[in-house]
C-alpha positions in Angstrom: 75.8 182.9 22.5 77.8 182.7 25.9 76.8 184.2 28.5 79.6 186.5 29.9 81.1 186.1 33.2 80.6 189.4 35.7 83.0 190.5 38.0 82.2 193.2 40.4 85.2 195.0 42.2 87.5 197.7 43.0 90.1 199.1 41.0 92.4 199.0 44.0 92.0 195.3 44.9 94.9 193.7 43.6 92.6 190.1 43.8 90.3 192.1 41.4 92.9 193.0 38.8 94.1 189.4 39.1 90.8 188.4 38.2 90.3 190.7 35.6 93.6 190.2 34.0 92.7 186.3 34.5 89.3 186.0 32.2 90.2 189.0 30.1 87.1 189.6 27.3 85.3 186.9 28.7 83.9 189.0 31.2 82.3 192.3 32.0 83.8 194.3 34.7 82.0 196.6 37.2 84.0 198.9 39.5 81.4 199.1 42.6 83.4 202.3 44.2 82.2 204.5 41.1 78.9 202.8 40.5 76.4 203.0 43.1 73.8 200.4 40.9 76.5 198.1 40.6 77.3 198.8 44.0 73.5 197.8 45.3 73.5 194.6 42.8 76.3 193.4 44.5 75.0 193.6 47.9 72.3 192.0 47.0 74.1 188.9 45.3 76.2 188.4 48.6 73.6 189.1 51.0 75.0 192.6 52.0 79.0 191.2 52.3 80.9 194.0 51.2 84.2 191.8 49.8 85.5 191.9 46.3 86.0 190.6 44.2 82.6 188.8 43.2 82.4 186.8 40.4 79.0 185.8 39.0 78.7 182.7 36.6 75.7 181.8 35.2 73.9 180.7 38.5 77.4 180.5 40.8 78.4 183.4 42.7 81.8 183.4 44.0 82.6 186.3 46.9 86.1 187.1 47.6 89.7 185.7 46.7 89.4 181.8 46.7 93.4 181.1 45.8 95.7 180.5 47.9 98.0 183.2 48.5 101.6 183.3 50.4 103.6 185.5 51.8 107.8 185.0 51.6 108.5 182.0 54.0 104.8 180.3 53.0 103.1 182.2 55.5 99.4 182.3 54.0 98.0 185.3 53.7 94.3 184.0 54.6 92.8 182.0 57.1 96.1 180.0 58.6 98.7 179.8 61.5 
């Protein structure tokens, strides 16, 4: 049986919904704002970092947005000048 894919966020984090939307049934969702055990398993997958989403698969853990993401013009949004 696969194993499913976990993805700990917000239900305001548009990055979260993208994610969410993106693997669809094959993962689980926890919303860490409304569940303070999901909350604490979190933190202690990222080592305290408090930044959503987080995706766990199998052993990888990914924490945060890893895309790349423009504003209009092709002004990133993250990390750039």
């Amino acid at each position: 049986m696969e194993q499913k894919i976990i993805i700990y966020g917000t239900k305001t984090c548009p990055f979260c919904i993208q994610e969410r939307a993106a693997y669809a049934d094959k993962a689980v969702y926890f919303n860490v704002d409304k569940d303070p055990v999901r909350l604490e398993e979190m933190l202690a997958l990222t080592g305290g970092k408090e930044q959503v989403p987080v995706i766990v698969e199998e052993s990888k853990i990914t924490v945060g947005f890893q895309g790349d993401v423009f504003l209009s013009g092709g002004i990133p949004l993250f990390g750039g000048t």
